[in-house]
MILO-658209 format. One record per residue (C-alpha): residue number from 0; residue in three letters; y, x, z negated. Coordinates in nm, 4 decimals, decimal comma. Each point is the difference from the previous one (the first is absolute). Example, Ala and Ser with C-alpha at 12.3 -4.5 7.8 and 13.67 -1.06 7.14 Angstrom:
BEGIN
ATOM   num   residu         yy         xx         zz
ATOM     0      ALA    -0,4500     1,2300    -0,7800
ATOM     1      SER     0,3440     0,1370     0,0660
! end
This chain:
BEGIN
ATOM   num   residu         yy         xx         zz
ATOM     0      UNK     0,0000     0,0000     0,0000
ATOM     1      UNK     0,3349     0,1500     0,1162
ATOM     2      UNK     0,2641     0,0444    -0,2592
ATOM     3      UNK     0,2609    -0,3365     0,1689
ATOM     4      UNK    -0,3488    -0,2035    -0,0774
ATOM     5      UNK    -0,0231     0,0960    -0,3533
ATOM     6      UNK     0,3881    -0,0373    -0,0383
ATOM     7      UNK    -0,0076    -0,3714     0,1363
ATOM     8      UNK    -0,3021    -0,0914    -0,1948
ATOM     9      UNK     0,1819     0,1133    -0,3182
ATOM    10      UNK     0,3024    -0,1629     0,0961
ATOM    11      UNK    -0,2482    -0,3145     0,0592
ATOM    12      UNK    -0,1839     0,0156    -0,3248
ATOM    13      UNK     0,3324     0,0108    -0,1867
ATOM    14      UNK     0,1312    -0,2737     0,1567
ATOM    15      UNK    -0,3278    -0,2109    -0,0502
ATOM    16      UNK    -0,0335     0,1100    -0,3834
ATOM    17      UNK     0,3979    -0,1147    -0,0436
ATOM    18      UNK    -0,0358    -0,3518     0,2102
ATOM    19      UNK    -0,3113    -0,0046    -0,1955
ATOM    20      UNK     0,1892     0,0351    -0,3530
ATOM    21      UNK     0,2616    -0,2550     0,0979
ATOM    22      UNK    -0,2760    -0,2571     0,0831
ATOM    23      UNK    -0,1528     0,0486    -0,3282
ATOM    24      UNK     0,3373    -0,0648    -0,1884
ATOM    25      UNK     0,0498    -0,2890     0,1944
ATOM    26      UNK    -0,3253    -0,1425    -0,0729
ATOM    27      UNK     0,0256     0,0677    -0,3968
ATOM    28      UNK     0,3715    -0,1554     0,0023
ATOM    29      UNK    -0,1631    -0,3160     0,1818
ATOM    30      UNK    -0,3062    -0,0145    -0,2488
ATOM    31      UNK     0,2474     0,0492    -0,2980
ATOM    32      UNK     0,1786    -0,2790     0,1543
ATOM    33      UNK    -0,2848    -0,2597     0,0241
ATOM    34      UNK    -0,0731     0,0227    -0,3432
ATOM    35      UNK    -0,0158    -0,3455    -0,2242
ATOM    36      UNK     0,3081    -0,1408    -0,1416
ATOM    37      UNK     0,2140     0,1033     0,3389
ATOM    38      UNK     0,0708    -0,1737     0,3177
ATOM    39      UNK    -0,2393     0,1413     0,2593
ATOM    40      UNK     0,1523    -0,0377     0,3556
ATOM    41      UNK    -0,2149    -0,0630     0,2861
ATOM    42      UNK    -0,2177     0,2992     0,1183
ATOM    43      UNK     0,1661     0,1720     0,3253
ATOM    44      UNK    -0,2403    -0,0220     0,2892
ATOM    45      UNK    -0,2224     0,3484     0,0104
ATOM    46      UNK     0,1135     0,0750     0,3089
ATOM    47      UNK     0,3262     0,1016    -0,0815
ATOM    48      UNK    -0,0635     0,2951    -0,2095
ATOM    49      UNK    -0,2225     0,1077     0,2157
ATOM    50      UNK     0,2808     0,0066     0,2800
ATOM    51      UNK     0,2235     0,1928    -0,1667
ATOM    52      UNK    -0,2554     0,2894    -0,0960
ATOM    53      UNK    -0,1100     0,0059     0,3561
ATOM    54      UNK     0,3648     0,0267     0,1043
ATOM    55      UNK     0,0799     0,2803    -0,2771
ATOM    56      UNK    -0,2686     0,1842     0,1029
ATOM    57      UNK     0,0685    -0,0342     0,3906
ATOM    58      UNK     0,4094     0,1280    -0,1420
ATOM    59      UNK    -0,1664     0,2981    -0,1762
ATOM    60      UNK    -0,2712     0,1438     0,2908
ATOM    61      UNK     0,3462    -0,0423     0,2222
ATOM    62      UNK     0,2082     0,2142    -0,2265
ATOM    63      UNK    -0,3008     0,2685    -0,0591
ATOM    64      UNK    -0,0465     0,0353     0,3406
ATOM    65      UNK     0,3609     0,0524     0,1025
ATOM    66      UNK     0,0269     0,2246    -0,3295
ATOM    67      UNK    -0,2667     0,2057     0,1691
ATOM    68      UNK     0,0794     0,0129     0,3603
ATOM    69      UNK     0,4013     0,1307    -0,1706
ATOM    70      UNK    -0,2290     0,2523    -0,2171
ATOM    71      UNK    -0,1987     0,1055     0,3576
ATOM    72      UNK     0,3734     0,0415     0,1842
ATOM    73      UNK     0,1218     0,2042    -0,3002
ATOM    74      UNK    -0,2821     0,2259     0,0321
ATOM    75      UNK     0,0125     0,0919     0,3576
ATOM    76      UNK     0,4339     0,0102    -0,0318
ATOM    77      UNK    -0,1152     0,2762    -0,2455
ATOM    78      UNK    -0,2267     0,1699     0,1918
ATOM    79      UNK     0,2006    -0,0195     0,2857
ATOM    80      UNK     0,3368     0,1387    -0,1307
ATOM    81      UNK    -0,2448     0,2959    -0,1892
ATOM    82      UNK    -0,1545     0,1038     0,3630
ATOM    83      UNK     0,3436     0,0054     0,1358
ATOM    84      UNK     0,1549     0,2337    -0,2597
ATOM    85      UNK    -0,2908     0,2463     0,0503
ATOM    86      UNK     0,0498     0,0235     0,3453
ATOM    87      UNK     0,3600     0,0368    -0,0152
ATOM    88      UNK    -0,0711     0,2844    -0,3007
ATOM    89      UNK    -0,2090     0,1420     0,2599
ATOM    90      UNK     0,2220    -0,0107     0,2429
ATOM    91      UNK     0,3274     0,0580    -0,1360
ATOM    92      UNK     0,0697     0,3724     0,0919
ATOM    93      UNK    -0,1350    -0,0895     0,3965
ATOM    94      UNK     0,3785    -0,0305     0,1031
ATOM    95      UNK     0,1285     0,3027    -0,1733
ATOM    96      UNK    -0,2404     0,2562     0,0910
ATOM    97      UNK    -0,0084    -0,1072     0,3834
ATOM    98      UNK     0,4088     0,0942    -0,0649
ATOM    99      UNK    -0,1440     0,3595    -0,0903
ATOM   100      UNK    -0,2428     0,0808     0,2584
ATOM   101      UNK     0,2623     0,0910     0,2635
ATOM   102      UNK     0,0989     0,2423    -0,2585
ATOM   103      UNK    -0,3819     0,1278    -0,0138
ATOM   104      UNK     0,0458     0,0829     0,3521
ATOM   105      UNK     0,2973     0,1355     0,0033
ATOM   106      UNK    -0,0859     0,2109    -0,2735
ATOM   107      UNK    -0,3354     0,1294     0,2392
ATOM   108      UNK     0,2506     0,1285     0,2703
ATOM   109      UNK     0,1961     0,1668    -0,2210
ATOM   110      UNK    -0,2510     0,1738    -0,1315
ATOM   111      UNK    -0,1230     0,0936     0,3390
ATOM   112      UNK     0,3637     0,1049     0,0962
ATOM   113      UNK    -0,0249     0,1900    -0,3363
ATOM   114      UNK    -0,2561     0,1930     0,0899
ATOM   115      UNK     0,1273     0,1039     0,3496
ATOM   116      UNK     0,3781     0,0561    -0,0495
ATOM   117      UNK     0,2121     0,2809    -0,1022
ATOM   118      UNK     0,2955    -0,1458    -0,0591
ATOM   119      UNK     0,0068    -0,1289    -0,3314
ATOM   120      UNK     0,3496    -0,1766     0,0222
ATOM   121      UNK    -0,1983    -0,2709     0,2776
ATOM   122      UNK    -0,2738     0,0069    -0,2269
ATOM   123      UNK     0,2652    -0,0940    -0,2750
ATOM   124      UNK     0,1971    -0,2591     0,2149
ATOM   125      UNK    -0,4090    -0,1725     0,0381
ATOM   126      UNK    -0,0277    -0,0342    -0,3425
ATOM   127      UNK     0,3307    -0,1158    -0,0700
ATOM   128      UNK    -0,0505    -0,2600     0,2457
ATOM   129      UNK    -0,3628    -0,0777    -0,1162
ATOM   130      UNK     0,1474    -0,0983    -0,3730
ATOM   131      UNK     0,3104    -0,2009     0,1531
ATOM   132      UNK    -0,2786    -0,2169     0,1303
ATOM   133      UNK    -0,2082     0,0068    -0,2815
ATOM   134      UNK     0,3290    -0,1051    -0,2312
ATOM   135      UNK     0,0708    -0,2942     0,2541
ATOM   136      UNK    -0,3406    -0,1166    -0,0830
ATOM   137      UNK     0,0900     0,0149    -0,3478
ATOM   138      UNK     0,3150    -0,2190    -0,0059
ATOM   139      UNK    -0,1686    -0,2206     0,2437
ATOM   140      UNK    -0,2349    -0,1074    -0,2859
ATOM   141      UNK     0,2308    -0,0090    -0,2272
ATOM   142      UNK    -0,0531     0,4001    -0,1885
ATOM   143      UNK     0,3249     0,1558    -0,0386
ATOM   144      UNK     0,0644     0,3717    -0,1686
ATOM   145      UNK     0,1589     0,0115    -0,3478
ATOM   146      UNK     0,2978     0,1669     0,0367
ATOM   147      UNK     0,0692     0,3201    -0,2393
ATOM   148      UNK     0,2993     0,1368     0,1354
ATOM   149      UNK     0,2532     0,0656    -0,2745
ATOM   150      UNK    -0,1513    -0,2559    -0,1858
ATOM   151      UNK    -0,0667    -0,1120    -0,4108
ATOM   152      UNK    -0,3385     0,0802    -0,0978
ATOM   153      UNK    -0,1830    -0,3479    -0,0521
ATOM   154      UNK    -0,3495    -0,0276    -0,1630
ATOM   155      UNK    -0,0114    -0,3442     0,2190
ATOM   156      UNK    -0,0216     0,1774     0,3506
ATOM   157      UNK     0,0600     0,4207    -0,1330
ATOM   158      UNK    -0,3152     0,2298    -0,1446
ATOM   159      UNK     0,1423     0,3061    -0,1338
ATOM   160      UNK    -0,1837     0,2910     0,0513
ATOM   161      UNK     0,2241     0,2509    -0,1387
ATOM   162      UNK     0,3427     0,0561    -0,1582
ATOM   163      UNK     0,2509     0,2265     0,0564
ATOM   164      UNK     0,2804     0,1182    -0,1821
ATOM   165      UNK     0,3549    -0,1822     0,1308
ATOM   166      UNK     0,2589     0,1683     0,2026
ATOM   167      UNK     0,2690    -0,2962    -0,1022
ATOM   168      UNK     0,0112    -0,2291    -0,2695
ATOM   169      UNK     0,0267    -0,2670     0,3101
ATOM   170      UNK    -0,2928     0,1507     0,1190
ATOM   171      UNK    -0,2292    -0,0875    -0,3386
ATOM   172      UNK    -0,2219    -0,2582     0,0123
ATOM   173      UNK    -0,0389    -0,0294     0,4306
ATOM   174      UNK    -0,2462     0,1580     0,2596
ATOM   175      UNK     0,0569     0,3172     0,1435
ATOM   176      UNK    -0,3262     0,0418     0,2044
ATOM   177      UNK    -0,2915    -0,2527     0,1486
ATOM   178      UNK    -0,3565     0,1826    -0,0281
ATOM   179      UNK    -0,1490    -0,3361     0,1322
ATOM   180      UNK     0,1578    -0,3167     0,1726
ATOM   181      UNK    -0,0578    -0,2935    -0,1708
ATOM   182      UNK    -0,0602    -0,3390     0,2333
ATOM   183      UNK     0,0913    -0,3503    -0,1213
ATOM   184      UNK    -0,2048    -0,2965     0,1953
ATOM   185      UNK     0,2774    -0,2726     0,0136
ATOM   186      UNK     0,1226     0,0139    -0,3873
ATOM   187      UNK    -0,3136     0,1556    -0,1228
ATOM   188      UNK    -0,0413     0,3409    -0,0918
ATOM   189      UNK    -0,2974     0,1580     0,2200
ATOM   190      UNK     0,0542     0,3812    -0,1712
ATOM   191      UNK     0,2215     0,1292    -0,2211
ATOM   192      UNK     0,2669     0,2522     0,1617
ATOM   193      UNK    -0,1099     0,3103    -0,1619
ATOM   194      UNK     0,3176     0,1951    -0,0902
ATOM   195      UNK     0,1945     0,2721    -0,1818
ATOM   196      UNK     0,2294    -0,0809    -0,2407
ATOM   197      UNK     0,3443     0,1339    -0,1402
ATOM   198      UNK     0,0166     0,0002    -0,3633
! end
């Protein structure tokens, strides 16, 4: 027996044991009723009672089966919506790293270039050009360089690595050298700059 089955014959058994219940109360208050020394009213014709259970029970097999089909079409909406966030987990860096295999290739001709040229300032001007690319790709999707320039050491988006002693008491307290650019993805800190520090 599947698992809706035993749900609706649950459902169905509670509803019988409850109609059930409120037949026998209704019974006992007409018995307590008829007793001698009160006015007994004419007895209501059978089939009456037996209308209205059939009728309660039709109501309840109506609402457990529409409670179950809603519990069936939750299920799959859960399913559904779990498959589709593991494929687009799965999937989520496909757009970004088809924006970096241009930059794989270009990287295999420098390299080839590399290994043939003697002039190092083309060589140079190929890598320069290679990493304009590659920081187009960045700001494209959103990465952008934290700046260090003459700037306030903060813990938020700054990792000091060393300090040094100040030249200026303007100086204190700012960078004075990047050992490692930090990246920020939208507002979010991807790594720490990692800087020197004037103290």
């Amino acid at each position: 027996m599947s698992k809706e089955e035993k749900d609706k014959d649950e459902v169905r058994e509670q509803g019988t044991e409850e109609l059930n219940a409120s037949a026998a109360a209704q019974e006992q208050e007409t018995q307590e009723a008829g007793q001698p020394g009160e006015a007994q009213d004419e007895p209501a014709p059978a089939g009456g009672k037996d209308n209205e259970l059939d009728e309660a029970r039709q109501k309840i097999e109506e609402l457990t089966d529409k409670l179950l089909r809603l519990h069936a079409e939750f299920d799959n909406y859960k399913k559904r919506n779990m498959k589709e966030k593991a494929e687009l987990i799965r999937n989520a860096g496909e757009r970004v790293l088809g924006d970096f295999l241009p930059l794989a290739d270009d990287m295999e001709r420098a390299i080839d270039s590399m290994r043939k040229a003697e002039d190092v300032a083309a060589v140079v001007e190929g890598i320069e050009l290679i990493h304009g690319k590659l920081m187009q790709v960045f700001t494209k999707n959103g990465v952008s360089p934290i700046d260090t320039a003459d700037a306030t050491f903060d813990t938020d988006v700054h990792e000091a690595v060393a300090m040094v002693p100040a030249e200026s008491e303007d100086k204190r307290g700012k960078v004075v050298d990047c050992v490692q650019t930090g990246y920020k993805l939208n507002d979010k800190v991807l790594r720490h700059a990692k800087v020197v520090v004037a103290q």
